[in-house]
TITORFI-582665 format. One record per residue (C-alpha): chain; residue number from 1; x, y, z. Coordinates in nm, 4 decimals, padded with zeros to 6 digits, m for minus. Example, Ala and Ser with C-alpha at 12.3 -4.5 7.8 and 13.67 -1.06 7.14 Angstrom:
BEGIN
<r><mol>A</mol><seq>1</seq><x>01.2300</x><y>m00.4500</y><z>00.7800</z></r>
<r><mol>A</mol><seq>2</seq><x>01.3670</x><y>m00.1060</y><z>00.7140</z></r>
REM end
This chain:
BEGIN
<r><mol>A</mol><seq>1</seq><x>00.0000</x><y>00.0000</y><z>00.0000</z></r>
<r><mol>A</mol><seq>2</seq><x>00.1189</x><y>00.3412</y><z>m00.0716</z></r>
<r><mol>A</mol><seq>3</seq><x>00.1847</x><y>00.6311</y><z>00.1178</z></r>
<r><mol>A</mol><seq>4</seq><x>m00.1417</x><y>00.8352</y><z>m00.0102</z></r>
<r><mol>A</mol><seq>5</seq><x>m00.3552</x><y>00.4891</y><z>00.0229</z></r>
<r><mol>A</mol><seq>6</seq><x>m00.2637</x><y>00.4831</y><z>00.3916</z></r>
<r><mol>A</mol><seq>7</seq><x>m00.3459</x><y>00.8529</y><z>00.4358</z></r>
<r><mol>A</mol><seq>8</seq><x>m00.6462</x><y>00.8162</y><z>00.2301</z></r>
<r><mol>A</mol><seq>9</seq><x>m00.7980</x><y>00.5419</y><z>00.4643</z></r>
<r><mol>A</mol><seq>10</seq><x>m00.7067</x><y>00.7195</y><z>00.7733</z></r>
<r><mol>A</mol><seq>11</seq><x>m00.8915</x><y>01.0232</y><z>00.7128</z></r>
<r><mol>A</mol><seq>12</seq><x>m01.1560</x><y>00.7982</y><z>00.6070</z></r>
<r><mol>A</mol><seq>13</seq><x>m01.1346</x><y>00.6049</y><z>00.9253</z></r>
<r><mol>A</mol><seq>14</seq><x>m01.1280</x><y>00.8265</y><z>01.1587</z></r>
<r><mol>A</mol><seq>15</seq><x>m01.3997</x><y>01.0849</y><z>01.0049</z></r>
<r><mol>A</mol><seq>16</seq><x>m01.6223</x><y>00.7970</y><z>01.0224</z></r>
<r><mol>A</mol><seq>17</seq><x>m01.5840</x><y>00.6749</y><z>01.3905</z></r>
<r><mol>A</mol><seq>18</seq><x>m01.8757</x><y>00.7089</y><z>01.5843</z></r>
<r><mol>A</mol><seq>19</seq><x>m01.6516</x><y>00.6659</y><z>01.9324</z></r>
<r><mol>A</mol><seq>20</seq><x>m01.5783</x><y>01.0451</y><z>02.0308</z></r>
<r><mol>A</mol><seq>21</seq><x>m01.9289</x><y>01.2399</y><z>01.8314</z></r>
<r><mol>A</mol><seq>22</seq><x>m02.1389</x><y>01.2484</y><z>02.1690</z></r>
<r><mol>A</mol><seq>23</seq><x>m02.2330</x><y>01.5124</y><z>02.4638</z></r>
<r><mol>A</mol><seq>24</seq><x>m02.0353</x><y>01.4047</y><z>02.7596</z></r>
<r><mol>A</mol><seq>25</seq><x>m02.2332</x><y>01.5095</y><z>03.1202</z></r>
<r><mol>A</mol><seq>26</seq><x>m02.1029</x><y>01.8060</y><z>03.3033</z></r>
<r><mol>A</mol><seq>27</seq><x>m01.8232</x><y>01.8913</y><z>03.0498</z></r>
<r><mol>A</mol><seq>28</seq><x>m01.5738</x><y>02.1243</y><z>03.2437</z></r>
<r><mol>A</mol><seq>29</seq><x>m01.6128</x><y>02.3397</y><z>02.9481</z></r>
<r><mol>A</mol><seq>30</seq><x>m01.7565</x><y>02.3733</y><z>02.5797</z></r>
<r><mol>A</mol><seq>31</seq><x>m01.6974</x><y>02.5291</y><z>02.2856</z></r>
<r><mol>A</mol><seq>32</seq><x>m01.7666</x><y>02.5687</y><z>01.9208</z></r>
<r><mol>A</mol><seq>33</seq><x>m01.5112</x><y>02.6224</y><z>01.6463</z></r>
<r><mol>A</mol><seq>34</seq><x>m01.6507</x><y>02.7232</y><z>01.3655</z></r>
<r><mol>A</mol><seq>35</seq><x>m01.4965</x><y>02.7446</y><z>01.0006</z></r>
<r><mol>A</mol><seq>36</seq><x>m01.6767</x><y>03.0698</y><z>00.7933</z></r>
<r><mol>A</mol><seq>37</seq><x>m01.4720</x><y>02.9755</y><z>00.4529</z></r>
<r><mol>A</mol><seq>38</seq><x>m01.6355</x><y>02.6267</y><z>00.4400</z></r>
<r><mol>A</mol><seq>39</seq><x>m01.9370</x><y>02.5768</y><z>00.6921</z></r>
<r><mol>A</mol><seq>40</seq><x>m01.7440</x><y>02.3156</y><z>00.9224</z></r>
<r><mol>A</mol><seq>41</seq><x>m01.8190</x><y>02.3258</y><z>01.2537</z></r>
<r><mol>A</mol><seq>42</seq><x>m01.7636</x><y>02.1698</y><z>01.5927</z></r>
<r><mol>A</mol><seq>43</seq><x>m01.8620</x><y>02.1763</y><z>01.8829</z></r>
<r><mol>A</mol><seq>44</seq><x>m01.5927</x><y>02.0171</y><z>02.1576</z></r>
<r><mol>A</mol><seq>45</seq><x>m01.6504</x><y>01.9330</y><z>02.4660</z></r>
<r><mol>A</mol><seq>46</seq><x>m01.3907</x><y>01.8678</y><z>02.7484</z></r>
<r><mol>A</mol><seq>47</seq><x>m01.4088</x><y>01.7345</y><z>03.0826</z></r>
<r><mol>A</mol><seq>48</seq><x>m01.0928</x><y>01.8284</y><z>03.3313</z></r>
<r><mol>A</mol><seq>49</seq><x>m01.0511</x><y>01.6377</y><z>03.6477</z></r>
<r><mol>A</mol><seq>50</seq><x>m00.7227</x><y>01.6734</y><z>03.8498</z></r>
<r><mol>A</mol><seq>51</seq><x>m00.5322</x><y>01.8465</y><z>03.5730</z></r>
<r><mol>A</mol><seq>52</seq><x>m00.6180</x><y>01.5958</y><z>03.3101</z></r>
<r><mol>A</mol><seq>53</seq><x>m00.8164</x><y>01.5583</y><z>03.0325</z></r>
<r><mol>A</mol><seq>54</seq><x>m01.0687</x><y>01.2886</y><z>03.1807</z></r>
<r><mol>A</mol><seq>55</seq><x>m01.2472</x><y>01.2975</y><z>02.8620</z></r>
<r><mol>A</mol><seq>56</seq><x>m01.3794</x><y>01.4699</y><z>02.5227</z></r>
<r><mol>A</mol><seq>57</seq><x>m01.6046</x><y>01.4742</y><z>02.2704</z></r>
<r><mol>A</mol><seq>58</seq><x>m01.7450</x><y>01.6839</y><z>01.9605</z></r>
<r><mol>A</mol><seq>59</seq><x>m02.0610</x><y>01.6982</y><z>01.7187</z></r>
<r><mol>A</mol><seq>60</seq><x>m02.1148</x><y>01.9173</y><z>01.4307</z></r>
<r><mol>A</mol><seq>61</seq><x>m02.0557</x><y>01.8961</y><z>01.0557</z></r>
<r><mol>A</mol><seq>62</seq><x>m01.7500</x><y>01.9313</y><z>00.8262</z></r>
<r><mol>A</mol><seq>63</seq><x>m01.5864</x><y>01.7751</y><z>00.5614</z></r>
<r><mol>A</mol><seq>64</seq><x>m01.3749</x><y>01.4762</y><z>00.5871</z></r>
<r><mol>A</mol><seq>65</seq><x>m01.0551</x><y>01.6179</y><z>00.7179</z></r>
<r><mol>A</mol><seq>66</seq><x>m01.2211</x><y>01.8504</y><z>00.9490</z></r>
<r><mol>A</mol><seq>67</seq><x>m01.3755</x><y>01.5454</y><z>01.0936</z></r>
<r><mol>A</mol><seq>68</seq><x>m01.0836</x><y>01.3159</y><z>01.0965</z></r>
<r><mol>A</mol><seq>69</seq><x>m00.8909</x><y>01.6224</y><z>01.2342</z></r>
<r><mol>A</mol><seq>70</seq><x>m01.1155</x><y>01.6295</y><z>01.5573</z></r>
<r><mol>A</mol><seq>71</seq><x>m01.2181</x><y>01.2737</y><z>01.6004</z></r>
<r><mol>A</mol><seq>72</seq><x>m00.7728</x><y>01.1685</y><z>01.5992</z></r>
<r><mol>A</mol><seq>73</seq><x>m00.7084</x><y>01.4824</y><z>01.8234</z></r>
<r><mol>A</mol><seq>74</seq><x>m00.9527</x><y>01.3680</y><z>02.0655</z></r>
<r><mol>A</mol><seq>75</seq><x>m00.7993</x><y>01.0020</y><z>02.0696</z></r>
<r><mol>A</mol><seq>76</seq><x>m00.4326</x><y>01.1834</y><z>02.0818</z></r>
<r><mol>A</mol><seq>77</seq><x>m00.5782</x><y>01.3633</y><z>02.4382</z></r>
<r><mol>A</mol><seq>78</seq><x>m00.7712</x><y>01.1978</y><z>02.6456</z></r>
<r><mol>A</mol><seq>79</seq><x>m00.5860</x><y>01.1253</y><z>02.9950</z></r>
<r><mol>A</mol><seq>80</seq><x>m00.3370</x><y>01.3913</y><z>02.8769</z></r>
<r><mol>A</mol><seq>81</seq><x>m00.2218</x><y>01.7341</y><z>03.1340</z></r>
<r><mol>A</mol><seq>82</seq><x>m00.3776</x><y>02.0065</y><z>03.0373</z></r>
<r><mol>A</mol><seq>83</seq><x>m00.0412</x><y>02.1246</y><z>02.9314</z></r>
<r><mol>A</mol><seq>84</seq><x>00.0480</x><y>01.8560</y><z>02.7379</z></r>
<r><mol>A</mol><seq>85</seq><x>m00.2602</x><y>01.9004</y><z>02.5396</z></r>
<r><mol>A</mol><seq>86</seq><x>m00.1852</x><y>02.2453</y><z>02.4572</z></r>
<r><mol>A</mol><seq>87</seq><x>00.2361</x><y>02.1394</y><z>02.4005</z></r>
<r><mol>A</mol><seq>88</seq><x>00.0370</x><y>01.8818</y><z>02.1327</z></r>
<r><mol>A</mol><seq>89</seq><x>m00.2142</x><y>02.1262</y><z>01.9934</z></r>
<r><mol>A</mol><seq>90</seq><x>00.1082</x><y>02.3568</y><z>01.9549</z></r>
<r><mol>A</mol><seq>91</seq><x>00.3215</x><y>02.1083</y><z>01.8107</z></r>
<r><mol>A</mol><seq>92</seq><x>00.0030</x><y>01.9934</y><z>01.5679</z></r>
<r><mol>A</mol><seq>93</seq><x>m00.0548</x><y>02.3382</y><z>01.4524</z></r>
<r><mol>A</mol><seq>94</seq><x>00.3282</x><y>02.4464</y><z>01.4133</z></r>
<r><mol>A</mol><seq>95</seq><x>00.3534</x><y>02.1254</y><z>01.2054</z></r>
<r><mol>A</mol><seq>96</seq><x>00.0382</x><y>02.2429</y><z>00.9910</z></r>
<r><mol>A</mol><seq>97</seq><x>00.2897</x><y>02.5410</y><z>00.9217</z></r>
<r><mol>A</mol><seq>98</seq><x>00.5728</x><y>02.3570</y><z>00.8166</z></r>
<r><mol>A</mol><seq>99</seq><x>00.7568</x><y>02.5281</y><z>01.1469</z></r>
<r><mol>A</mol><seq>100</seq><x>00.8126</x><y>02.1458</y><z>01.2479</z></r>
<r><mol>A</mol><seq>101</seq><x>00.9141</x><y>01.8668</y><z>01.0646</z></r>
<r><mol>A</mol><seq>102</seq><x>01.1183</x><y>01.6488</y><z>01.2354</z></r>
<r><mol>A</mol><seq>103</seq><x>00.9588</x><y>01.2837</y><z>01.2248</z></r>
<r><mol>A</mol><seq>104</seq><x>01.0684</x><y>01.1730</y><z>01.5526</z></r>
<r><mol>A</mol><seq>105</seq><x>00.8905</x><y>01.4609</y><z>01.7138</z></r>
<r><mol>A</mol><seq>106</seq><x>00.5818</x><y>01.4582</y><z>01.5229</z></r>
<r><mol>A</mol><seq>107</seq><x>00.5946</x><y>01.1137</y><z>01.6502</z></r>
<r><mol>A</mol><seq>108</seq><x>00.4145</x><y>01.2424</y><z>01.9336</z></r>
<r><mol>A</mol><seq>109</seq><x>00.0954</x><y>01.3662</y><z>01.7376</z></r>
<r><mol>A</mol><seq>110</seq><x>00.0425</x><y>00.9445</y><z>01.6774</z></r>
<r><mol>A</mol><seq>111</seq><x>m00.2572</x><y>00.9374</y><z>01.3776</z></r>
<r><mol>A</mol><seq>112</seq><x>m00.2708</x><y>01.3512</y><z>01.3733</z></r>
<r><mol>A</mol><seq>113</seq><x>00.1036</x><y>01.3745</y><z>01.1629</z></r>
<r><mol>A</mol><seq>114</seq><x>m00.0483</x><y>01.1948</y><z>00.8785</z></r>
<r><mol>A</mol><seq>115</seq><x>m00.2055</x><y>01.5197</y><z>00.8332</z></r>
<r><mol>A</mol><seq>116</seq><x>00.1258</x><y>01.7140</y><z>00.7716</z></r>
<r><mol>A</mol><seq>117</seq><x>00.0756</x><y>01.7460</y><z>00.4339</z></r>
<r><mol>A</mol><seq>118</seq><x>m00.1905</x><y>01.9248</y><z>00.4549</z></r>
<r><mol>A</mol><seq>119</seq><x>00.0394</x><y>02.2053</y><z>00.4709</z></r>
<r><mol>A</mol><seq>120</seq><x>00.1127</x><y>02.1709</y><z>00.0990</z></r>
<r><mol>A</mol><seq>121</seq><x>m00.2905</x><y>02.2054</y><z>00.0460</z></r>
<r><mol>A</mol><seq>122</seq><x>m00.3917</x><y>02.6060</y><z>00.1731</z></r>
<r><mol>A</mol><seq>123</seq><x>m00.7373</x><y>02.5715</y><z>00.1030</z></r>
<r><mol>A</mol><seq>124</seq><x>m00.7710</x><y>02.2622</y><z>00.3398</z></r>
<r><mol>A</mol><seq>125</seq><x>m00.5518</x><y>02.3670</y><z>00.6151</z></r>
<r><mol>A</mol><seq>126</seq><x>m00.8578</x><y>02.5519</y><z>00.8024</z></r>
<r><mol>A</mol><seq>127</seq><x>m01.0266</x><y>02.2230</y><z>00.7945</z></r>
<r><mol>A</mol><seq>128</seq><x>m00.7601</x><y>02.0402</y><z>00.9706</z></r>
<r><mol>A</mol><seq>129</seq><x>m00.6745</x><y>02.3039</y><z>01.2149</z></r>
<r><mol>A</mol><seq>130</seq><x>m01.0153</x><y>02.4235</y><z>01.3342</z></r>
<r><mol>A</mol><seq>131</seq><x>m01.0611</x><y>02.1310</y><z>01.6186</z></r>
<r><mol>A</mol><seq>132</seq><x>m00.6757</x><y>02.2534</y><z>01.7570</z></r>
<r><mol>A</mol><seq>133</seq><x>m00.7781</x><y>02.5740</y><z>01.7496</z></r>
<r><mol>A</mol><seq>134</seq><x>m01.1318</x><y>02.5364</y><z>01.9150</z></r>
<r><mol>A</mol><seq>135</seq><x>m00.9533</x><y>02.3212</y><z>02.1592</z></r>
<r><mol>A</mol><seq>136</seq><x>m00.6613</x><y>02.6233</y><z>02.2696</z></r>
<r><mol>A</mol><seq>137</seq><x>m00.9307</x><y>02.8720</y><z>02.2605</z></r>
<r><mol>A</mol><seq>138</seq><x>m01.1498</x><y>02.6369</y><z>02.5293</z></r>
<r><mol>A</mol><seq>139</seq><x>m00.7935</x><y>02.5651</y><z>02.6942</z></r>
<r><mol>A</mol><seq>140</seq><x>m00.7210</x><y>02.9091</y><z>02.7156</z></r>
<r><mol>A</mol><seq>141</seq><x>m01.0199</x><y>03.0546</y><z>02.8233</z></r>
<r><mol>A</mol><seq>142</seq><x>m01.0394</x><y>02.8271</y><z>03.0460</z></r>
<r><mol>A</mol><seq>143</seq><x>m01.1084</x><y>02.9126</y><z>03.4659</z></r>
<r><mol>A</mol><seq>144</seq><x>m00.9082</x><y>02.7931</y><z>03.7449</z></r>
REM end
């Protein structure tokens, strides 16, 4: 299998899972990331519990690699710090930018670095960053 098969069926895979589009009760916080140049949309929820992400969630509507994009950074932080979520939402969105390229530390973004090339693709890379972003602007805005 090639390298664009592989990517291919990833972003397929994971902007069809069912496993993280729910509400979760009580989420610590919520918020909606919205995309104006396409119509995606999420809404991400996050529940915090001693410093960690205890868990997360989204629903809304978006193409496939706006999907795929939420649904693997989801996976990528659950039971994470709250600071290593944003030191992974920084490293995914500085690798979006071609700022970072080293394999061995994109190694920590697991499924999310087969999205790297979508740095070579402008008019997609608001699709793949808008969960990241949503997620530092909930992070961020956070309380206590």
């Amino acid at each position: 299998m090639i390298l664009d098969d592989i990517y291919t069926e990833l972003i397929a895979e994971h902007s069809r899972s069912p496993e993280h589009r729910h509400h979760i009760d009580n989420p610590t916080f919520t918020e909606r990331g919205h995309n104006p140049s396409c119509g995606d949309e999420i809404t991400l929820e996050l529940k915090v519990a001693d410093g960690k992400i205890a868990d997360a969630s989204f629903t809304g509507v978006g193409c496939a690699i706006s999907q795929a994009s939420t649904d693997m950074m989801i996976e990528l932080l659950k039971g994470k710090s709250v600071e290593e979520t944003q030191r992974l939402a920084n490293l995914f969105l500085s690798m979006i930018k071609g700022d970072v390229t080293d394999e061995a530390e994109l190694e920590d973004l697991e499924d999310a670095a087969a999205l790297k090339n979508i740095a070579n693709m402008p008019a997609r890379v608001k699709c793949a960053t808008l969960a990241w972003h949503t997620l530092n602007s909930a992070i961020n805005g956070r309380k206590g």
